[in-house]
C-alpha positions as CSV (number, residue, x, y, z in Angstrom):
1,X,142.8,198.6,-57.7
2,X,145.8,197.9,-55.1
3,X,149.3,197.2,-56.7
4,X,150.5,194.1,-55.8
5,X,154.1,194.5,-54.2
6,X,156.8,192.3,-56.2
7,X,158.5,189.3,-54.0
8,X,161.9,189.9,-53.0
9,X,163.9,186.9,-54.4
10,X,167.4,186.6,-53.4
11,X,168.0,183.1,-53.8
12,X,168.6,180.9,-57.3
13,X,165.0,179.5,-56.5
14,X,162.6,180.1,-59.3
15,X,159.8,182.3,-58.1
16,X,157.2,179.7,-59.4
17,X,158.4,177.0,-56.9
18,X,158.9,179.3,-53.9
19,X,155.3,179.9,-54.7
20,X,154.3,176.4,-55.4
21,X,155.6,175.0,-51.8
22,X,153.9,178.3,-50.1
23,X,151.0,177.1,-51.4
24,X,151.6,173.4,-50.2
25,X,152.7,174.5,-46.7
26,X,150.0,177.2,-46.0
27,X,147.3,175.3,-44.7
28,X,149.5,173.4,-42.6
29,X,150.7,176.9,-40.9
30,X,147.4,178.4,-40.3
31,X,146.3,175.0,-38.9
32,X,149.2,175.5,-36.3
33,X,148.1,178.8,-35.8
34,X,144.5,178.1,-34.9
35,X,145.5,175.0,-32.6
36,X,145.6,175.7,-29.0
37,X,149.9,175.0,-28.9
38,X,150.0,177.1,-31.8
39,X,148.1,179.8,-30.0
40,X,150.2,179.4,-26.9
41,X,153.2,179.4,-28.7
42,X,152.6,182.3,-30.6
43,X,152.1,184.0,-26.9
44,X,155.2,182.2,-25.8
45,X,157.1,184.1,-28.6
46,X,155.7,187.3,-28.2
47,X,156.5,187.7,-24.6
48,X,159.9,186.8,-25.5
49,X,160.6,189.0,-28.1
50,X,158.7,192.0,-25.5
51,X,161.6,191.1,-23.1
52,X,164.3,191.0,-26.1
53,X,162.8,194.7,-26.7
54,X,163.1,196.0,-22.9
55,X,166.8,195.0,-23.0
């Protein structure tokens, strides 16, 4: 059995509705992330933050 790790909650949110609009927004996400612009933006980003790095 893994533990699950507690969320860090910082805010005066509820943990129930950060969780609730998670679960409302996730699909939408990983849709992004499988598109084609979401793929190339994703590679956008990481050669960005590569060049941050180097600096």
């Amino acid at each position: 059995m893994s533990k699950r790790k507690k969320p860090i909650n910082n805010t005066n949110i509820p943990q129930h509705q950060i969780e609730a609009i998670a679960r409302c927004i996730l699909p939408d996400i990983l849709a992004f992330y499988e598109s084609i612009e979401g793929q190339r933006e994703f590679e956008e980003w990481k050669k960005q933050r590569q060049a941050e790095q180097k600096e």
